[in-house]
C-alpha positions as CSV (number, residue, x, y, z in Angstrom):
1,X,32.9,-152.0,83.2
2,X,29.2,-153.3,82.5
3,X,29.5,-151.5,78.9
4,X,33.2,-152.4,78.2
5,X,32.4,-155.5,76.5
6,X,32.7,-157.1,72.9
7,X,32.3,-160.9,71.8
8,X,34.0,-162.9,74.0
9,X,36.3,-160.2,76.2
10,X,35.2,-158.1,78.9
11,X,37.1,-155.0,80.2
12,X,38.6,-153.6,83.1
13,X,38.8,-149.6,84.5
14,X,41.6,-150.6,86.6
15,X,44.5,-150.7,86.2
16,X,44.4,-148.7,83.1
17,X,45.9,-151.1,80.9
18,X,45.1,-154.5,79.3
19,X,46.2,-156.8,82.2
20,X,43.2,-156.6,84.2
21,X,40.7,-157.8,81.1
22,X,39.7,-161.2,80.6
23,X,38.4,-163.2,78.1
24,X,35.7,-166.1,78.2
25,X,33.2,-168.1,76.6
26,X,29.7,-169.6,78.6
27,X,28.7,-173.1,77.9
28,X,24.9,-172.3,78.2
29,X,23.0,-168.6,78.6
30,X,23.8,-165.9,81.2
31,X,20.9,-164.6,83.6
32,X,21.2,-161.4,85.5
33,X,19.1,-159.9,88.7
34,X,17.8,-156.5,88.4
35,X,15.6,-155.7,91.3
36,X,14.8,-158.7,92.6
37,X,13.6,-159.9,88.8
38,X,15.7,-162.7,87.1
39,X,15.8,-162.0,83.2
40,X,17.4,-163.6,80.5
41,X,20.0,-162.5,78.1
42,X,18.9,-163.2,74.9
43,X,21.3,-164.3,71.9
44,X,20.7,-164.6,68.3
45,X,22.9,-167.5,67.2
46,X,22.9,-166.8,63.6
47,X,25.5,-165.6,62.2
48,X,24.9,-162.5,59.3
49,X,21.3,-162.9,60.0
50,X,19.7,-160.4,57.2
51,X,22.9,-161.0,54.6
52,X,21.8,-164.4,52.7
53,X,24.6,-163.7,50.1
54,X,27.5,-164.4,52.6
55,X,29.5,-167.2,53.0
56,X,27.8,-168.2,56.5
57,X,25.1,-168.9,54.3
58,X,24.8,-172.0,52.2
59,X,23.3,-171.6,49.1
60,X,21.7,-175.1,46.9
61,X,20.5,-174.3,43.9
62,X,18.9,-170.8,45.0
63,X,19.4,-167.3,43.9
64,X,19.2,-164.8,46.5
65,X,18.2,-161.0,45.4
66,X,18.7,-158.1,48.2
67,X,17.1,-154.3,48.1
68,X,13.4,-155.4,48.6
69,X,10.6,-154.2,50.6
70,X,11.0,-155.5,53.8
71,X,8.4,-155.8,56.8
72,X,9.4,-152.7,58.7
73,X,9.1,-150.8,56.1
74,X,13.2,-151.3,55.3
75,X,14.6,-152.3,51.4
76,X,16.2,-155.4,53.5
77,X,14.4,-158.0,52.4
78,X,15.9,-160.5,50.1
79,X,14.1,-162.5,47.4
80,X,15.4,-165.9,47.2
81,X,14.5,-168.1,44.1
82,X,14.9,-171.6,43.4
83,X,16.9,-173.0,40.0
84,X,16.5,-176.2,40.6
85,X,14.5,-178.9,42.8
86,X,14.9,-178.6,46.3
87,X,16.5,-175.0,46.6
88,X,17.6,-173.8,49.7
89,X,19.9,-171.7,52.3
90,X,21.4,-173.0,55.0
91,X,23.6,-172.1,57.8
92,X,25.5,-174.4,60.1
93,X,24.8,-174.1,63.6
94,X,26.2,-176.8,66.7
95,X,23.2,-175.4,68.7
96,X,22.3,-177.7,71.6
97,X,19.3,-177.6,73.5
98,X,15.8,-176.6,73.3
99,X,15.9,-173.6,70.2
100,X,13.6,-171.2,68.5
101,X,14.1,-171.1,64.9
102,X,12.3,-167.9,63.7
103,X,12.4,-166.0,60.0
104,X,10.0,-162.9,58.7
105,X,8.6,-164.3,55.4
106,X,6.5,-163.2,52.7
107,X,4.9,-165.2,49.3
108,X,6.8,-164.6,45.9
109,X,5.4,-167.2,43.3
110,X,5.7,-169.8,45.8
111,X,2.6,-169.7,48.3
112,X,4.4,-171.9,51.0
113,X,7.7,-172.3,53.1
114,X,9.4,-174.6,54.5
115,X,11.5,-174.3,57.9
116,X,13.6,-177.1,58.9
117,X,16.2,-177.7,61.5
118,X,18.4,-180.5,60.6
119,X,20.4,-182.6,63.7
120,X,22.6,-186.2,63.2
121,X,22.1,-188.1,64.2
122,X,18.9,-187.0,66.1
123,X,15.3,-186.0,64.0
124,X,15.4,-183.1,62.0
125,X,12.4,-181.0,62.4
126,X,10.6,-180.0,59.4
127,X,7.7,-176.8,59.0
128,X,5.7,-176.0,56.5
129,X,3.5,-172.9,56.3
130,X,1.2,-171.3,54.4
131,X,1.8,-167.8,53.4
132,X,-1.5,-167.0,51.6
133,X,-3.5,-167.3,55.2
134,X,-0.5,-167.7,57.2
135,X,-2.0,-171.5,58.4
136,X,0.6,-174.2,59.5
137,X,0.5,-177.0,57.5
138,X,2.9,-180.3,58.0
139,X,5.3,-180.1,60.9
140,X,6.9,-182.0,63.9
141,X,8.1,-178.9,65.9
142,X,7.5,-178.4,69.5
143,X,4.9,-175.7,69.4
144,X,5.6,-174.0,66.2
145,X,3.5,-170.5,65.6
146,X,3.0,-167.7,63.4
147,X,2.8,-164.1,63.6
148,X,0.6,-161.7,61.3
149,X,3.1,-158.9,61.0
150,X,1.6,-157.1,58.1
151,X,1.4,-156.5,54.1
152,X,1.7,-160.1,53.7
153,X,4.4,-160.7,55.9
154,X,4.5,-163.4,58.5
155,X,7.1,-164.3,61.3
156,X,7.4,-167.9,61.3
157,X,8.8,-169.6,65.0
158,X,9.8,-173.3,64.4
159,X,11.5,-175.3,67.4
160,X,13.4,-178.2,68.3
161,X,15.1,-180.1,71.5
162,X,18.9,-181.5,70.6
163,X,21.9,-182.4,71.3
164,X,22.8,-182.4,67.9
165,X,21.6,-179.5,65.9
166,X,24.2,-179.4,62.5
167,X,22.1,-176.8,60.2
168,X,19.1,-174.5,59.9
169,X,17.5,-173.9,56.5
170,X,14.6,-172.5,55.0
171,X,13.2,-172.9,51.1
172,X,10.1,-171.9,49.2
173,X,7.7,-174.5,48.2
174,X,4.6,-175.0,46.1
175,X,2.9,-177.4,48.4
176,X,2.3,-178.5,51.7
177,X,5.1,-181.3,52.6
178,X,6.9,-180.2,49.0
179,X,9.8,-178.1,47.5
180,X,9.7,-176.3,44.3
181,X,12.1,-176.0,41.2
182,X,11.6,-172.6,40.1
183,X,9.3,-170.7,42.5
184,X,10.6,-167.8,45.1
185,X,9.2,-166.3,48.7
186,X,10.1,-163.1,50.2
187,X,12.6,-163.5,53.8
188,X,14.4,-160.9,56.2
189,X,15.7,-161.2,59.8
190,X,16.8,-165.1,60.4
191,X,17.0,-165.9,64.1
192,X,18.2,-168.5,66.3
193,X,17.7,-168.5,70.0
194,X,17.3,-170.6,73.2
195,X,13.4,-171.6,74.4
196,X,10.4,-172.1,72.2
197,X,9.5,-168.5,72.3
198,X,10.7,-165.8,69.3
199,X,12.0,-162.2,70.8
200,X,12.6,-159.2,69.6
201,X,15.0,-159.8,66.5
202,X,18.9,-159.1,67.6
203,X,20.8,-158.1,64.6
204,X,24.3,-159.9,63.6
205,X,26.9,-159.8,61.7
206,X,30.0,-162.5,62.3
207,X,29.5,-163.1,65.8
208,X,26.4,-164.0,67.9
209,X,24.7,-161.4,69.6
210,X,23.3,-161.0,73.2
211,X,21.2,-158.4,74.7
């Protein structure tokens, strides 16, 4: 049944019990044909991508505040603060292969951000960005961009290519190429996805979602 389906199981109309379902896992992305067009179903990776406070989210020496103005117009941002030198959340992520790293952010004391995919033993991949003018500053990403979304906010697309991926973070800084100890930025809507190019954000909660 095309809409029977949850994380990892797909259903059956006949016979009308559970013996005809299946379950599965893919070991890279899923295409389909829809007349004569082949598209792409797209996954965000992340796991609890707009809940910073849960424990699929790593936090060092950060506070993380939600209920603020958000982007689109939502109370879903979260304020995260630093209380120390290098503060930071983090997720853990065995991602493999080329991957768009993207987050809607928006200045709090700090006036720049840093996005940074970490892989081991491979590179990590480190962005920094502006979020006065919304400029790019430091960086060894693939084709990083950013998008002027509004009211100060920006979505920020960072990328790498790996075998290795082990963690995705981001932190507020002060300066270009620098952390901070105390200052804070504005962030909603973490994604992680296959290709270079940010889509439409894909909500999740514990599992990975496709569309």
């Amino acid at each position: 049944i095309p809409s029977g389906v949850k994380a990892g199981t797909v259903y059956s109309q006949k016979p009308m019990d559970s013996t005809g379902q299946f379950t599965f896992t893919r070991a890279s992305e899923a295409t389909r044909l829809v007349d004569g067009v082949v598209t792409k179903v797209r996954t965000n990776s992340i796991l609890q991508s707009n809940d910073f406070s849960d424990a699929s989210w790593l936090n060092t020496n950060i506070s993380t505040t939600s209920g603020q103005s958000g982007y689109d117009g939502t109370s879903n941002a979260w304020l995260i603060a630093a209380t120390s030198s290098g503060g930071n959340i983090r997720q853990l992520s065995s991602f493999s292969g080329v991957a768009a790293y993207s987050f809607y952010v928006k200045a709090g004391t700090s006036s720049w951000c840093r996005l940074r995919l970490d892989s081991n033993p491979s590179p990590d991949v480190n962005l920094w960005v502006n979020l006065s003018d919304g400029s790019i500053g430091a960086n060894n990403a693939i084709a990083p961009y950013v998008e002027d979304v509004g009211n100060g906010w920006w979505r920020i697309v960072s990328q790498n290519n790996t075998t290795d991926l082990n963690n995705v973070r981001i932190q507020p800084a002060d300066s270009n190429g620098g952390t901070t100890t105390s200052g804070s930025i504005y962030i909603q809507s973490a994604q992680l996805e296959q290709g270079t190019v940010a889509t439409d954000y894909i909500a999740t909660t514990t599992v990975a979602v496709s569309e």
